[in-house]
C-alpha positions in Angstrom: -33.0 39.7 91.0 -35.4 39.9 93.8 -35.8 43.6 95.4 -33.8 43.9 98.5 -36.0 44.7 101.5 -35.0 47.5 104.2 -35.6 47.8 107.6 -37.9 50.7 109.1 -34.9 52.8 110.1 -33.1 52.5 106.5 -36.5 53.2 105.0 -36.8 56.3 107.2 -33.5 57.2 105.9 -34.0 56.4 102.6 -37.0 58.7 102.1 -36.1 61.5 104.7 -37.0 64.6 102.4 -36.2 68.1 103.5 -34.4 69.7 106.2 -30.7 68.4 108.5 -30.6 64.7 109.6 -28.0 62.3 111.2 -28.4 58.8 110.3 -26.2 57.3 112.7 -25.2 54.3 111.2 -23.2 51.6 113.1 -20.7 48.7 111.5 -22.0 46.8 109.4 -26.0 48.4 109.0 -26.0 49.3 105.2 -25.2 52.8 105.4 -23.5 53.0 102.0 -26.9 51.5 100.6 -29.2 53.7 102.3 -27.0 56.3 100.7 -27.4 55.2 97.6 -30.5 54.4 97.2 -31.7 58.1 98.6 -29.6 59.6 96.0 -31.1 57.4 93.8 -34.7 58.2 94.9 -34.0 61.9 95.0 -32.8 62.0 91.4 -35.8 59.6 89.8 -38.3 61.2 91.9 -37.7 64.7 90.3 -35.7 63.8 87.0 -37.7 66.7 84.9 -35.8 69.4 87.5 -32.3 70.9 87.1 -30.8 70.7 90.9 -27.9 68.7 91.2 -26.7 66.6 94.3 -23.5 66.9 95.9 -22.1 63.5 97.8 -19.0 64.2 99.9 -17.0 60.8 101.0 -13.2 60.4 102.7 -11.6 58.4 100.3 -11.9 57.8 96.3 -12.7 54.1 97.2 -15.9 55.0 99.0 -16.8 57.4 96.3 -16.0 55.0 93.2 -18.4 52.5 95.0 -21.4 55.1 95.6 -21.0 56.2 92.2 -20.7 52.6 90.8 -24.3 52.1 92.6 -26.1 54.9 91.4 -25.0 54.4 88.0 -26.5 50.8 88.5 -29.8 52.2 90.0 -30.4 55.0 87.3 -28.8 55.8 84.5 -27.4 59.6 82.8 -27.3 61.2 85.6 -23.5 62.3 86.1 -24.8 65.9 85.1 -27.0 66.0 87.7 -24.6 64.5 90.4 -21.6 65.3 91.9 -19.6 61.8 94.0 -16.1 62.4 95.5 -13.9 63.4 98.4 -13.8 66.9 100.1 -10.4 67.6 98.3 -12.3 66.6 95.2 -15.1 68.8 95.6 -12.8 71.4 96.5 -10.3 71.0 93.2 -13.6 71.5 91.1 -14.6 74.4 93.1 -11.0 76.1 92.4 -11.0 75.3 89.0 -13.8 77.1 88.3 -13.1 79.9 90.6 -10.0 79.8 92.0 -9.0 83.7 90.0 -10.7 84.9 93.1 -7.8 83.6 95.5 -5.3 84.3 92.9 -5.1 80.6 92.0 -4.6 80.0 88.0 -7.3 76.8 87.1 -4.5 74.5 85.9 -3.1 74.4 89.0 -1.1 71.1 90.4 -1.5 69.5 93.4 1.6 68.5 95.3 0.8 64.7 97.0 4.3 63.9 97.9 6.3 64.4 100.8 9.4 65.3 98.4 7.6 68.1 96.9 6.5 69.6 100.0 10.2 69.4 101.6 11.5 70.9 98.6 9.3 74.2 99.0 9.1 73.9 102.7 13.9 73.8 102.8 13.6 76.8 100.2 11.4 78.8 102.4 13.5 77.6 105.7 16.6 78.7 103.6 15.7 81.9 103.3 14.5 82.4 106.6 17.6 81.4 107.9 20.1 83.6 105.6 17.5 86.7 107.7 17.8 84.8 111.1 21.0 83.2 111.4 21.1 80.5 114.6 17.1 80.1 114.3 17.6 76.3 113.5 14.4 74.2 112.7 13.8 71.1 111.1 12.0 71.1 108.1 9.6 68.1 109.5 8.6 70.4 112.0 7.7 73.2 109.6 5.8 71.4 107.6 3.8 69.7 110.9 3.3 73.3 111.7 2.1 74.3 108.5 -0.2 71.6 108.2 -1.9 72.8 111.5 -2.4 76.2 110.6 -3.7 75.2 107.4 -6.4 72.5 108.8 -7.6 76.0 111.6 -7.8 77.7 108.5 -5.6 80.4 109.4 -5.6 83.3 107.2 -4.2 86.3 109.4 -1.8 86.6 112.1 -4.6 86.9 114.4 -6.6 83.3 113.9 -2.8 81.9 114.0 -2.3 83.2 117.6 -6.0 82.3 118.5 -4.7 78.7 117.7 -1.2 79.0 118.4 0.5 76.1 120.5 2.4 76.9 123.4 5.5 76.8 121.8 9.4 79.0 121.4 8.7 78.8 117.2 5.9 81.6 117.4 7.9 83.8 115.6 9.4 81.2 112.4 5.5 79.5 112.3 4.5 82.8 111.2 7.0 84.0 108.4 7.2 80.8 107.1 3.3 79.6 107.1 2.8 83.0 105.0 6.1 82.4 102.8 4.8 78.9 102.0 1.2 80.0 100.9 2.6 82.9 99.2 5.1 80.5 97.3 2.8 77.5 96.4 0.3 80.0 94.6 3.8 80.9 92.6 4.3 77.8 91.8 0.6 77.0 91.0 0.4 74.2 93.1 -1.9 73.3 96.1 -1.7 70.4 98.5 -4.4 69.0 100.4 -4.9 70.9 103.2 -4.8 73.9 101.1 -7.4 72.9 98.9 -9.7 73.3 101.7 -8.6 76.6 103.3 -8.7 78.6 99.6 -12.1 76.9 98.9 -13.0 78.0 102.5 -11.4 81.7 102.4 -13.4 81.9 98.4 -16.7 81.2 100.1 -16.1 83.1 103.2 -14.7 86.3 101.5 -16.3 85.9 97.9 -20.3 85.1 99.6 -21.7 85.3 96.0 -19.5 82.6 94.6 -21.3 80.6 97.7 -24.2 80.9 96.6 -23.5 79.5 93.1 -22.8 76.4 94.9 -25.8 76.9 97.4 -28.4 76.9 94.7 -26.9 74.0 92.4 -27.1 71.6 95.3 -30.2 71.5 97.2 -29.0 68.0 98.7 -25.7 67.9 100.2 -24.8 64.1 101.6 -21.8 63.4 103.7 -20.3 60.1 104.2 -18.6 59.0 107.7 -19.4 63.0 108.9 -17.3 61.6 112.2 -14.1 61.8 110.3 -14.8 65.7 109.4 -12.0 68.0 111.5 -12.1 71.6 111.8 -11.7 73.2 108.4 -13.9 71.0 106.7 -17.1 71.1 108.9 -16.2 75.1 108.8 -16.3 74.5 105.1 -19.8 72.9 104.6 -21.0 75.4 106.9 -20.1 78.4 104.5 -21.1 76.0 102.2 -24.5 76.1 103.3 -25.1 79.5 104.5 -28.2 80.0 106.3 -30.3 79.0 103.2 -29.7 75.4 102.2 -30.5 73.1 105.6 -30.7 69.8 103.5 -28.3 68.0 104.9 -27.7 64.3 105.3 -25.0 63.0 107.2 -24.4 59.6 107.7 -22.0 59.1 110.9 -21.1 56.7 113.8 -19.6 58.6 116.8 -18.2 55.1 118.0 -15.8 55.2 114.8 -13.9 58.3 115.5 -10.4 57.0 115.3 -8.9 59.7 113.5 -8.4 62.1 116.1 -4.6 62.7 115.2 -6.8 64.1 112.2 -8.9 66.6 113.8 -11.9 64.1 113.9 -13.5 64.6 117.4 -16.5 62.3 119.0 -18.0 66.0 119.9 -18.4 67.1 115.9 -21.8 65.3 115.9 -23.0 66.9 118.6 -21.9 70.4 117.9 -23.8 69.2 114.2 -27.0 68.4 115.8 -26.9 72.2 117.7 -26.1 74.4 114.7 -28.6 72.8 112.3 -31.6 71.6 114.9 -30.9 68.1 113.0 -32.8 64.9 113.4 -31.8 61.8 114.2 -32.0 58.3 112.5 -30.7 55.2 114.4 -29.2 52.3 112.2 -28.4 49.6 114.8 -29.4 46.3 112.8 -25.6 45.3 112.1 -25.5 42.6 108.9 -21.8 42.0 109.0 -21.0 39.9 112.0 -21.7 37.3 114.1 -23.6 37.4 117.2 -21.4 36.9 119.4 -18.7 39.7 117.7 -22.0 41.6 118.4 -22.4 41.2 122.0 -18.3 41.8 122.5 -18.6 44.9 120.6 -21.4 46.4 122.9 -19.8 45.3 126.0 -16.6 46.8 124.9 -17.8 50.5 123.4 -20.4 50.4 126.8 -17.2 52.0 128.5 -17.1 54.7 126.4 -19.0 57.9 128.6 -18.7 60.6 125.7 -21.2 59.3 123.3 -24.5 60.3 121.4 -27.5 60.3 124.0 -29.8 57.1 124.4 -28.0 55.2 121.6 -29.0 51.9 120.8 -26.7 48.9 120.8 -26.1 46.9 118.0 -28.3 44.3 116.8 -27.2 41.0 115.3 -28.8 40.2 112.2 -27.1 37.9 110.3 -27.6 34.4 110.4 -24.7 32.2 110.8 -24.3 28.9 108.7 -22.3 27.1 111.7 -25.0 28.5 114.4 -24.1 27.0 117.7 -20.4 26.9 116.7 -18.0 29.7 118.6 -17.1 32.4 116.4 -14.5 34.3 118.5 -11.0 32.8 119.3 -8.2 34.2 122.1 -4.5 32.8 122.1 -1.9 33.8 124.5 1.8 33.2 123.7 4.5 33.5 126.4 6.7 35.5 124.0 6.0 38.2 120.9 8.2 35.8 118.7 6.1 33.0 120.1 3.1 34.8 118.9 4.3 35.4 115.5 4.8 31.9 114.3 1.8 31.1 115.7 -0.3 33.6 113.9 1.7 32.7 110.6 0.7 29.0 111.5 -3.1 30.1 112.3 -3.3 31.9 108.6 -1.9 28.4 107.1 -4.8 26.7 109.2 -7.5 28.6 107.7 -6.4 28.7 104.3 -6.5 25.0 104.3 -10.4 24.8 105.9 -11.9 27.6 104.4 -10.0 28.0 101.1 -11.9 30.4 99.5 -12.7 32.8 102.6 -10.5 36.1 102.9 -8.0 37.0 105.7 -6.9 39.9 107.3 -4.2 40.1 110.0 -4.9 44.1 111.9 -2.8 45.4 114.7 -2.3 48.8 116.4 1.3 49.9 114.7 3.4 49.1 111.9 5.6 47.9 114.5 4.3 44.7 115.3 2.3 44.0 112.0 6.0 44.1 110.3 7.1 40.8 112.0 4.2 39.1 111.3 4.3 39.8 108.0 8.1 39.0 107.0 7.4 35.5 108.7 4.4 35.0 106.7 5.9 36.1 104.1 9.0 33.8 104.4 6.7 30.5 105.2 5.3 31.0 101.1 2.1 32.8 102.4 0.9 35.2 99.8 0.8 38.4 101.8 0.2 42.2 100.9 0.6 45.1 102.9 -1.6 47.9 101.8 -0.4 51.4 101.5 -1.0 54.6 100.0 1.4 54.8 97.2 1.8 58.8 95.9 3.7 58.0 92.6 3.9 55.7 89.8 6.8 53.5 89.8 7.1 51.3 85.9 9.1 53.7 84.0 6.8 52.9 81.6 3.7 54.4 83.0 5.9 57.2 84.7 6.5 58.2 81.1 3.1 58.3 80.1 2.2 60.2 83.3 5.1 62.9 83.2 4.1 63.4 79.2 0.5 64.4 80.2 2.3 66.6 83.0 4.9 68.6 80.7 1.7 69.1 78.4 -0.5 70.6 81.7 2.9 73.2 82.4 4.8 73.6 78.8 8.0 75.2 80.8 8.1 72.8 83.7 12.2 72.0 83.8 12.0 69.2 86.8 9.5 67.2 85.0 11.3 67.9 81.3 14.7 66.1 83.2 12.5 63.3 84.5 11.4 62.4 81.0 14.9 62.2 79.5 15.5 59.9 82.1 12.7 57.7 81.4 13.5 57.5 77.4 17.3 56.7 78.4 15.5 53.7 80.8 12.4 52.8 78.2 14.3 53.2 75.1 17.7 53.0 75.6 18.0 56.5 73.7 19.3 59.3 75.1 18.1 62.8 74.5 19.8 66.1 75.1 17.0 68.0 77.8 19.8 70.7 78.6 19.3 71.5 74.6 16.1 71.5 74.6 15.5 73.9 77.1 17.9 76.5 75.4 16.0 75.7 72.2 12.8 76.8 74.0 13.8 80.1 75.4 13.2 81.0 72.0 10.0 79.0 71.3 7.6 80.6 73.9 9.4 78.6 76.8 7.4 75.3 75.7 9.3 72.5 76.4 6.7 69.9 75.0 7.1 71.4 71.5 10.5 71.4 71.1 10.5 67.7 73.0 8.1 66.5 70.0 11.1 67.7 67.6 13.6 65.5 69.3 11.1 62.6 68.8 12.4 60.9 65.0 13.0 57.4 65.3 12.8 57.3 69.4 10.5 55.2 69.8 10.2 53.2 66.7 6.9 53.8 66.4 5.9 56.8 63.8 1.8 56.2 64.5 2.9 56.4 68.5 4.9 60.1 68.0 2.5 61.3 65.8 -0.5 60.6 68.3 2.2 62.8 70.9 2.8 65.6 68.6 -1.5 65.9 67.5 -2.8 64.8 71.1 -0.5 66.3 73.3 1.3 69.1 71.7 -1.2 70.2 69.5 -4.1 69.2 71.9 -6.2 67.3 70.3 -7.5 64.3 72.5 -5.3 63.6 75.5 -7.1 60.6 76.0 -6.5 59.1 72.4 -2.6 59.9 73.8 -3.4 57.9 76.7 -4.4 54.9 74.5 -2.2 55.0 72.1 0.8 55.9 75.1 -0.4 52.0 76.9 -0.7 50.2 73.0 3.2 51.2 72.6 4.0 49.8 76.1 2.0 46.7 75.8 3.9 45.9 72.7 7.5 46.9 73.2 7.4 44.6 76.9 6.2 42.3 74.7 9.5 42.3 72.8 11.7 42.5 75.4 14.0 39.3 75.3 14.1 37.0 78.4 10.9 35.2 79.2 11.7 36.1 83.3 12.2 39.7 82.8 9.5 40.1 80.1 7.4 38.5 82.5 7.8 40.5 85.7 8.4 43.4 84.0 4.6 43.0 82.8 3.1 41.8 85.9 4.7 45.3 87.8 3.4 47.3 84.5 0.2 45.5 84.4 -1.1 46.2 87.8 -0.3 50.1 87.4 -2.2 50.1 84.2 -5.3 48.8 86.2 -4.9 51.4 88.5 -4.8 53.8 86.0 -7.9 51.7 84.1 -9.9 52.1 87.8 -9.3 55.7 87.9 -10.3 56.7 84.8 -13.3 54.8 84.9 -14.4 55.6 88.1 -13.8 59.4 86.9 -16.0 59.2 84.3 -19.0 58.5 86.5 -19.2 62.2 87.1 -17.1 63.4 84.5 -18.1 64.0 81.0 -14.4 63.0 80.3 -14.3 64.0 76.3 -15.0 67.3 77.5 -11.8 67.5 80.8 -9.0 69.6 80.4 -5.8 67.8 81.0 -5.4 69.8 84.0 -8.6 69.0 85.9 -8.0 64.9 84.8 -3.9 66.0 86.3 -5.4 67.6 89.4 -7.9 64.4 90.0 -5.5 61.9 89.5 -3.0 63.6 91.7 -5.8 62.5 94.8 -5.7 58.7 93.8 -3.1 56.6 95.6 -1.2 54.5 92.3 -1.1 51.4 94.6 -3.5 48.5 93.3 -6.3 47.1 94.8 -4.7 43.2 97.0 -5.7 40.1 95.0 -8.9 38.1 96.7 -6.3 35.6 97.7 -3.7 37.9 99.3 -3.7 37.9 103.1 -3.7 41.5 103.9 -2.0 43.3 106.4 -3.4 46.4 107.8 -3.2 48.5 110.4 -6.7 49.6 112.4 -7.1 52.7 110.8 -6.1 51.2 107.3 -9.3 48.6 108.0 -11.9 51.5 108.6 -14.6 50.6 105.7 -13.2 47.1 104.7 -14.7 43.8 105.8 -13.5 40.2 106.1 -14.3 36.6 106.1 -11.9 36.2 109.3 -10.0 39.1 111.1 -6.8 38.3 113.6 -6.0 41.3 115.2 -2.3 40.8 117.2 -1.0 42.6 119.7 -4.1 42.3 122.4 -2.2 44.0 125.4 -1.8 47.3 127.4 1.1 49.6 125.4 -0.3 48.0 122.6 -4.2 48.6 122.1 -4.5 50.8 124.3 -2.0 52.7 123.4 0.9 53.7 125.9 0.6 57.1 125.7 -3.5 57.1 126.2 -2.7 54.4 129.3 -0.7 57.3 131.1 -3.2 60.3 130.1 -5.6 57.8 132.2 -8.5 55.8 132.5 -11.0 58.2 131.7 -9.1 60.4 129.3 -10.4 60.9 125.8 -7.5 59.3 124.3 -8.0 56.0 126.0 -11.7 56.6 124.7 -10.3 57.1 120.9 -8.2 53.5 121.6 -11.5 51.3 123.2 -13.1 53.0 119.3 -10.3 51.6 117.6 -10.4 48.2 119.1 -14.4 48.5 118.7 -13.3 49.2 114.7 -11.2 46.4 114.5 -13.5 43.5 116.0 -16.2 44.4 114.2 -14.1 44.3 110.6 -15.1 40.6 110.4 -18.3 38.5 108.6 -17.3 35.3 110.5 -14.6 34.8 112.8 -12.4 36.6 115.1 -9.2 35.8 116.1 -7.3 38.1 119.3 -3.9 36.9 120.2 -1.1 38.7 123.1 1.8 37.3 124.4 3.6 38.3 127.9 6.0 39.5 127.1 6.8 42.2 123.9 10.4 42.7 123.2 12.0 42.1 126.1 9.2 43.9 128.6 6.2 42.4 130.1 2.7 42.8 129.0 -0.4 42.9 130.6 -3.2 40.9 128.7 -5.2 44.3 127.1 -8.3 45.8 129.4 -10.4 46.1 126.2 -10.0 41.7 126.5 -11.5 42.0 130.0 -14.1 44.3 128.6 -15.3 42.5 126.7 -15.1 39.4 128.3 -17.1 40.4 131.6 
């Protein structure tokens, strides 16, 4: 394999050494390779030294495919080398020191909505009983919640600093405190609390800081423009005043996540507290030209971004030069536009057969439609979403087992288990029993369980690997094994060729997930030597939904697309209320949230590696639409 040859600018970036830099990469320029391959670099260059290299991403995909590279590139080094997300980062962080915020390490992070509720209408209960007629949905606490936690309130005071104008002053503050003070009961965490501990450890606990400070002399962060408020606080603690070795690779004409936090001005405000440099990565390798020279046109009406910025370059070399590469359709009516989308997908499969499609619009709304006719016409569509929990009893089972073995006494997850056995097995067993059996066996539920176990599951090799590997804790993992051998082969016996056979293609593409997680884990995981609760507390990040099939049309909406690319992209929808945005339309033409809409259109066009399709109708449920202004844009 021939060595692949970088431009100037990615070299530059490549082998920047010491001291704060942006590299300000734009779609499509080979920033995740120019990552890489410094990281790479940086760790061969000084192999005989002990400092290790922390690479921060936004989302495990991005992080399995930066640590799948440098595992390609050089070889042994997940000792030296630390690849994930911020919450990632911070899980390990708490783990290890968590005592100091009064966080036990085999804590659980909550990733569901239903779990959060549940804490959230306790707390809101209570608060009630002492405040009759102070009615408040529990949505609304938990939106509040969420917004101190991302300020990274710890006192009253930073709550008021940041305090919306609002008549819920009084509730926001006994319950925000209520619900911290009742999650560390509970041991659990969720995301946005995983940064504000790690934050108030480093803050308040400066010598645990330092630990960190000195083990990484190389911080990297990945798509810096999505960073909001706590976490750019966080890497500054982080860093201190000491370590300046920062490389962040960002594109202030991304920031579409400003519901987030994200903000266009975060790069900037970077650039003033570290004195950083500045690396340009304009070359884009992704598109056509033509999607090239739309894309500048279009993000040229931006006025908030990084000073004397280049435009984009084209660089790719087209197979069909001289043939057009982007393609507008209006439709007189939204129902109109539908079929003719489905038909336009059905058109391209049949030329380019082997070419991958995505269909991208601005909501859920309209992308629904589309995809229930596609759908309906024999199309094989998938809609991508993050999916919290397991769903195959089967691999629920194996899941909660690994669960009831982190917390021995945990009642909830004890019940769910029953009900799994009833659904797997057919076999009931007592779990109202087996907790009174407990309460004089040390509360653990997992023990007494394993007693239960005689003949359940027909398999004597199968409980015995439960009872050593679990109970006794020997090698979770080996559990893990074992757990998927006993589901491959009882589905296997299950009579009715239709049922066996769905009922494995459902089970089957959890147990990939499963598969991709652990062995994107154990890129920088030692995992013989994880305790179940750190492989618990990792997992709990991962979304259980599997990766689309190459053939699968996806369906996604803009901010879903954000790091994927595609042979041919349709985005639907092309009109004013739409993309833009109603709401940014009436905050007005120059208002940052029409800004953050032309950077989501500017996301979305530049998704594709050969053709773009736009399409808009008149008229959108009834009311009539106005072909989009980002069209006219672009097309002046």
């Amino acid at each position: 394999m021939s060595e692949k040859i970088y431009t100037q600018s990615q070299q530059d970036a490549i082998h920047w050494g010491e001291g704060p830099v942006i590299v300000l990469a734009g779609p499509g320029s080979g920033k995740t390779a120019v990552l890489t391959e410094r990281i790479i670099r940086l760790l061969k260059e000084a192999e005989r030294e002990s400092f290790r290299i922390l690479a921060l991403t936004f989302t495990n995909k991005a992080a399995a495919e930066m640590s799948e590279r440098v595992a390609a590139g050089i070889e042994n080094q997940d000792k030296r080398l630390f690849i994930g997300t911020f919450h990632s980062f911070c899980s390990e962080v708490l783990r290890n020191h968590g005592s100091y915020v009064n966080l036990k390490s085999d804590f659980e992070i909550y990733s569901s909505n239903d779990d959060l509720n549940a804490v959230v209408n306790e707390i809101k209960e209570k608060y009630c009983e002492q405040h009759p007629g102070d009615e408040i949905s529990e949505l609304k606490l938990l939106n509040a919640i969420q917004y101190f936690e991302k300020k990274l309130c710890l006192t009253e005071a930073e709550m008021d600093a940041v305090m919306p104008k609002t008549g819920y002053q009084k509730v926001f503050k006994w319950v925000y405190f209520k619900y911290i003070e009742k999650m560390l009961e509970l041991k659990a965490l969720d995301y946005d609390m995983l940064i504000l501990l790690t934050y108030k450890l480093f803050k308040e606990y400066p010598n645990v800081a330092r630990i960190y400070r000195s083990m990484y002399r190389y911080i990297n962060i990945d798509e810096f423009q999505d960073t909001n408020y706590g976490q750019y606080a966080l890497v500054k603690v982080l860093c201190g005043t000491k370590n300046n070795n920062l490389f962040i690779v960002a594109d202030d004409d991304q920031v579409i996540y400003g519901w987030n936090g994200a903000s266009h001005e975060r790069l900037n405000e970077f650039r003033n507290d570290f004195h950083a440099e500045l690396i340009q990565l304009y070359q884009n390798f992704r598109c056509p030209e033509e999607v090239v020279h739309f894309a500048n046109k279009l993000i040229a009406h931006n006025s908030g971004r990084i000073e004397n910025k280049k435009p984009l370059k084209a660089m790719k070399v087209m197979e069909d030069t001289g043939k057009r590469h982007i393609f507008t359709k209006k439709y007189s009516e939204f129902e109109i536009e539908v079929n003719g989308v489905t038909d336009l997908i059905l058109e391209i499969q049949e030329k380019y057969s082997d070419e991958s499609i995505c269909v991208l619009a601005r909501t859920n709304r309209l992308l629904d439609k589309v995809f229930q006719i596609a759908t309906n016409k024999g199309i094989k569509c998938v809609k991508s979403k993050r999916k919290d929990e397991f769903e195959m009893p089967y691999v629920l089972l194996i899941y909660d087992m690994l669960k009831l073995a982190n917390h021995r006494n945990d009642k909830k997850v004890l019940q769910q288990i029953a009900a799994l056995i009833s659904s797997v097995t057919g076999k009931s067993i007592d779990w109202e029993k087996i907790i009174i059996q407990a309460e004089v066996a040390d509360g653990d539920l997992l023990k007494v369980l394993c007693s239960h176990f005689s003949g359940l599951f027909e398999d004597e090799n199968f409980e015995k690997s439960i009872v050593l590997n679990l109970c006794e804790g020997k090698s979770f993992l080996q559990y893990i094994n074992d757990a998927f051998d006993w589901s491959d082969r009882h589905i296997n016996m299950i009579h009715g060729r239709e049922v066996r056979e769905q009922l494995w293609s459902e089970y089957e593409a959890e147990k990939i997930v499963w598969g991709d997680f652990q062995r994107n884990l154990g890129y920088v995981h030692n995992l013989e030597e994880m305790t179940i609760a750190a492989y618990m507390q990792e997992f709990s990040m991962v979304s259980k939904e599997a990766e689309p099939k190459e053939d699968n049309v996806q369906f996604l909406t803009i901010h879903a697309s954000k790091g994927k690319e595609f042979d041919n992209v349709i985005i639907i929808g092309m009109v004013n209320d739409e993309l833009p945005s109603y709401q940014s339309l009436k905050k007005g033409l120059d208002s940052i949230e029409l800004e953050e809409e032309r950077r989501n259109c500017f996301v979305a066009i530049t998704r594709t590696k050969k053709r773009l399709f736009m399409t808009y109708s008149e008229k959108y449920f009834g009311w009539s639409k106005k072909m989009s202004q980002f069209l006219v844009e672009m097309c002046q």
